[in-house]
N, C-alpha and C positions, 0 to 999 in steps of 0.2 A: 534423507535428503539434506544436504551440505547448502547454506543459503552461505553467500559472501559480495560485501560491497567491492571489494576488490577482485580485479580481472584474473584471478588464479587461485587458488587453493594450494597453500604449502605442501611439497611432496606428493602431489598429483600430478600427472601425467595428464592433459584434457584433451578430449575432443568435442568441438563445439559443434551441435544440434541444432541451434537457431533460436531465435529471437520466442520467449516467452511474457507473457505479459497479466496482469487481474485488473479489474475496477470495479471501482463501484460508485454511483450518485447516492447519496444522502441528504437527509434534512431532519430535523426535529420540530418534534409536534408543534404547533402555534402557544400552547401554555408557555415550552421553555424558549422558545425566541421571544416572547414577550418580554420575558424576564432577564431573558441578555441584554432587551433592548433597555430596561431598565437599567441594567447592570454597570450601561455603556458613561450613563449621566455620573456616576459617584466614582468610574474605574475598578479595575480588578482584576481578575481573573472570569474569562465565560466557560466554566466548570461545564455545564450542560456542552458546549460547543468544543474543549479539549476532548469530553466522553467522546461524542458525536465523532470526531479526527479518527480519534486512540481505534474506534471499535471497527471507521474506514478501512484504515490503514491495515490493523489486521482480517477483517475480510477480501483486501484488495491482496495481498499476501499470499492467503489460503487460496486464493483463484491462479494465482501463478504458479503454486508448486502443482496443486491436482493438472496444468497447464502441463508441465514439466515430467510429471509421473506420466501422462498419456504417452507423452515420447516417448517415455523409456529412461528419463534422464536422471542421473546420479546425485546433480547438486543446479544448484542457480550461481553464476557469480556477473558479476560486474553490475547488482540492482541499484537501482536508483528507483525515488517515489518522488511523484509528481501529482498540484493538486489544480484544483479551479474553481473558481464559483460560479456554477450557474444559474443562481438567481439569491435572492434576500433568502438565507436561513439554508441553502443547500450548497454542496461541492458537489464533486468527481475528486477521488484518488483513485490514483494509477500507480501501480506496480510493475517495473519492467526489468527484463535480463537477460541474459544469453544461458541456455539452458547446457549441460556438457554432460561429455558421461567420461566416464575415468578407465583409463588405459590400463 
């Protein structure tokens, strides 16, 4: 499976399949938002809250391609990831694309 943030893949021929997508809500446990919320008084980096994105982002991923493979589809391009908070210490990322399959 070809993932690409750009609407083509070089030297492929595409045809587009439709709109594929993953997500997922997160949060971490009350110990590490405590200690972000610490974290927040002195500045830095919220190491616990990068993890918490980093492991998002690729599960919101792996739900678009297995999205993709059900098609039938060759590659992903044109993704974009999009995030949000819905509440103190949680997101949604989202992972979206146009799934294709190669001519």
């Amino acid at each position: 499976m070809i993932l690409a943030t750009t609407d083509y893949i070089t030297g492929k021929e595409l045809q587009i399949m439709g709109l594929v997508e993953g997500s997922v809500v997160t949060s971490k446990h009350i110990g590490k938002d405590f200690m972000a919320g610490m974290k927040t008084i002195v500045g830095g980096e919220l190491t616990g809250y990068t993890e918490m994105m980093n492991d998002a982002r690729s599960i919101a991923t792996k739900r678009l391609v297995e999205e993709a493979q059900k098609m039938g589809a060759d590659g992903v391009v044109g993704i974009r990831y999009s995030s949000s908070a819905i509440m103190s210490g949680a997101a949604e990322v989202m992972a979206y694309g146009t799934a294709v399959k190669f001519l």
